[in-house]
N, C-alpha and C positions, 0 to 999 in steps of 0.2 A: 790618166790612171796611174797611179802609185805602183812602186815595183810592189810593193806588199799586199796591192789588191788584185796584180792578175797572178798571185801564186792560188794555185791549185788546192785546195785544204781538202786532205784524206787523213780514215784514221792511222794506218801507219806510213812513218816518213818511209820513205824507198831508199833508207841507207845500207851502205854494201856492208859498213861496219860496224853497227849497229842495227842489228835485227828486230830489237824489241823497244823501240824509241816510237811513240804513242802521241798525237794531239788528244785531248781531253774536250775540244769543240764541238758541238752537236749534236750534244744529249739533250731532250726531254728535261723541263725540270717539271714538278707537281704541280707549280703554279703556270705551266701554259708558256712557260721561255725556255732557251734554248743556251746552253754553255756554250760562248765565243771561243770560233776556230783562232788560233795562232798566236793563243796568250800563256797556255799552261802546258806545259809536256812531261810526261814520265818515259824511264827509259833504262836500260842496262849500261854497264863500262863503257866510257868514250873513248877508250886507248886506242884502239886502231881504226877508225876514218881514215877515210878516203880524201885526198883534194877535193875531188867531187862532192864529197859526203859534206865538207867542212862550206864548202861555198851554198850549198843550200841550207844548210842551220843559220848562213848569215842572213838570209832572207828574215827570220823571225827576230830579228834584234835580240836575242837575249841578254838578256841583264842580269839576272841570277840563276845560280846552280847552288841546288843542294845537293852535298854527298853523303850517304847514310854510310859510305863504308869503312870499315877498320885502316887504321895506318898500315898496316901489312900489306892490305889489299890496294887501297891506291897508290904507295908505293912501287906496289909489283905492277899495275897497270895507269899509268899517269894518263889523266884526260888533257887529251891534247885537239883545240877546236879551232886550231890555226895562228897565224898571225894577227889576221886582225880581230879576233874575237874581243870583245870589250868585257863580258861577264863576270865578276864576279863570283867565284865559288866560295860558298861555307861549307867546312867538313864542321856534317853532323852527325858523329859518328855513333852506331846501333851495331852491337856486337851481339848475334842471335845466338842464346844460350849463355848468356851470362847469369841469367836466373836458374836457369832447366841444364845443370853439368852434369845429369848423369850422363848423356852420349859426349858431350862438349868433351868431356876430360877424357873419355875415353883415346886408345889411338884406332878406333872404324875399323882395325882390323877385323871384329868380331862382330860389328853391327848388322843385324838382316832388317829386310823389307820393310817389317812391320814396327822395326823400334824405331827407325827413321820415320817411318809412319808420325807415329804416336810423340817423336821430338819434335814432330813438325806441327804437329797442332797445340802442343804446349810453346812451340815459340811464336806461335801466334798469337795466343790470347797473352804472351809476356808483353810482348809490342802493345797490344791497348792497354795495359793497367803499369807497365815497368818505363816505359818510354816514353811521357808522357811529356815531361821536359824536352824532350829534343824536338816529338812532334810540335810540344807549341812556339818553340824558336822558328820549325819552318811557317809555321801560320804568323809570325813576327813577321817576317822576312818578305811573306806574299803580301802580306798588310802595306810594308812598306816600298813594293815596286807598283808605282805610279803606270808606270808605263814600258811597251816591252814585253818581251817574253821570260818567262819561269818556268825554269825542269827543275826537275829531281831524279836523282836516279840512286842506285847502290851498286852492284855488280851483275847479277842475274836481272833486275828488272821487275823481281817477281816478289817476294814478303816484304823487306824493307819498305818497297816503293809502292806495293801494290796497296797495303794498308793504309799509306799515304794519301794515294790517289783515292783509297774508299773518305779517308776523313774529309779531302776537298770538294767531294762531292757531292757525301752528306751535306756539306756547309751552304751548298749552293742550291739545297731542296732535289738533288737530281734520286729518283726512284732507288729503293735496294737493288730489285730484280736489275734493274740497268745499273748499278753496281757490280752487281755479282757480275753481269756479262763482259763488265768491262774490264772485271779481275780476272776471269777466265778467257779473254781474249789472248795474253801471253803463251797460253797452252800450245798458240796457232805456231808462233814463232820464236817461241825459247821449246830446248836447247836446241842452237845454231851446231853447227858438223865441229867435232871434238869437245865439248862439251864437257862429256861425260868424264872422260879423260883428265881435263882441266878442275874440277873438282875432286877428285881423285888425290892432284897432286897438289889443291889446295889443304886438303882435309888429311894428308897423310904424311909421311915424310918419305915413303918409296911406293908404286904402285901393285911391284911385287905380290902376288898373294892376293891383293886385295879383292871382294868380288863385285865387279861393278855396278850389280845389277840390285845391289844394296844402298847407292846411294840414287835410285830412281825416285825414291820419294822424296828426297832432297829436293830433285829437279823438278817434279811435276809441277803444275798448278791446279790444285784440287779444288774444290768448294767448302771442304770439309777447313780447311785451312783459314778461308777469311770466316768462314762461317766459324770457327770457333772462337774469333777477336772481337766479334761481335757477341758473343753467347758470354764472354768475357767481362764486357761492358753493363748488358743489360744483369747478369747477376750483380753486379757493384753499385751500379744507379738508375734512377727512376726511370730514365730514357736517355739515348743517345743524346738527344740537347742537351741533358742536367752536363753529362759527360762530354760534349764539346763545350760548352759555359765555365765546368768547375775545373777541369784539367788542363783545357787548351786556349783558354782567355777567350775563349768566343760568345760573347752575349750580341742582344739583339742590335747595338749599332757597328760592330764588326762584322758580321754576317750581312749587316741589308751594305754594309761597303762593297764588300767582295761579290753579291750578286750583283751590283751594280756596275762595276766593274767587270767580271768574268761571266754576264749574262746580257742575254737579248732579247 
């Protein structure tokens, strides 16, 4: 038996630092198969792992990382997966609010509950209609690993990558409803302890003053949220298909690869 066949596959990894690092194995698809444990991962910052942490990611060979996040951002938190890690990272960078600057430009001093709310479901439906490019580089990229494991992540775990992992899994026939669960699964485990704090002083230039409790719908994982990228899509095209075929290169002989490949 292969070291790669007596690992254990659950759906979250047991990283100490990385709380929101996710296999995508094990779902249902519509036609009666099942998405293969230990090929696709989504996940939040890799900056701080563990030895520990880094020796069991080497279990899954990875071979690619996508990063959705700003140069700022992984500058301030470099992914670091060890020495011997082989992966390849493409920063693919999604800056949320590049379309929707009314809170973006703001300085959050003055932002409450509900306008965070309401930026956060407009940056959602920007990601399906404004992103479209970057998302179909990462469906390039999954196209082109043969073999091996494929993450992606951003910084939280949760819009950049969570929309992500809705599109891969649309591709692979896996149910909405078992979508949405698996988008709402990060709720369990984002925000990790100082969190709150750490967006604060991402989003501000002092914490001073600020009230924290304003940028909770930053952090949440709502339903309202993926569900608007979708409410997004189906106003602009006939069906998600037209919308995975017309914006993200996926027609029918790319899709029956990738279930071939990431299904059982």
């Amino acid at each position: 038996m292969s070291a790669k066949e007596q690992i254990t596959f659950q759906r979250r990894l047991d990283l100490e630092g990385a709380p929101n690092i996710r296999d995508l194995g094990g779902y249902q698809t519509r036609h009666g198969n099942t998405t293969r444990w230990g090929r696709i991962f989504r996940a939040g910052r890799l900056s701080a792992l563990t030895p520990r942490d880094k020796a069991q990611l080497q279990q899954f060979d990875l071979r690619v990382i996508c990063d959705f996040r700003r140069e700022d951002e992984y500058l301030k938190d470099v992914t670091d997966l060890g020495d011997f890690a082989a992966a390849a990272i493409h920063n693919l960078a999604i800056s949320p609010g590049d379309h929707t600057q009314s809170i973006a430009l703001s300085d959050f001093q003055s932002v409450n509950g509900e306008q965070m709310f309401e930026w956060m479901v407009l940056i959602n439906r920007e990601l399906a209609l404004k992103q479209t490019h970057t998302y179909r580089r990462m469906f390039e990229l999954l196209l082109d690993t043969e073999d091996g494991g494929f993450l992606f992540h951003c910084s939280a775990g949760k819009d950049r990558t969570g929309f992500a992992a809705a599109l891969i899994l649309e591709t692979l026939d896996v149910p909405r409803d078992t979508i949405m669960e698996d988008y709402l699964l990060t709720a369990q485990y984002y925000p990790p302890k100082g969190e709150l704090e750490y967006l604060a002083s991402k989003y501000t230039e002092s914490r001073a003053d600020v009230d924290l409790t304003a940028f909770q719908a930053l952090m949440d994982t709502r339903e309202e949220y993926l569900s608007a990228a979708y409410s997004a899509i189906e106003e602009h095209y006939d069906s998600v298909e037209t919308y995975l075929r017309e914006e993200l290169g996926l027609g029918d002989a790319e899709r029956e690869l990738l279930k071939a490949r990431y299904t059982e």
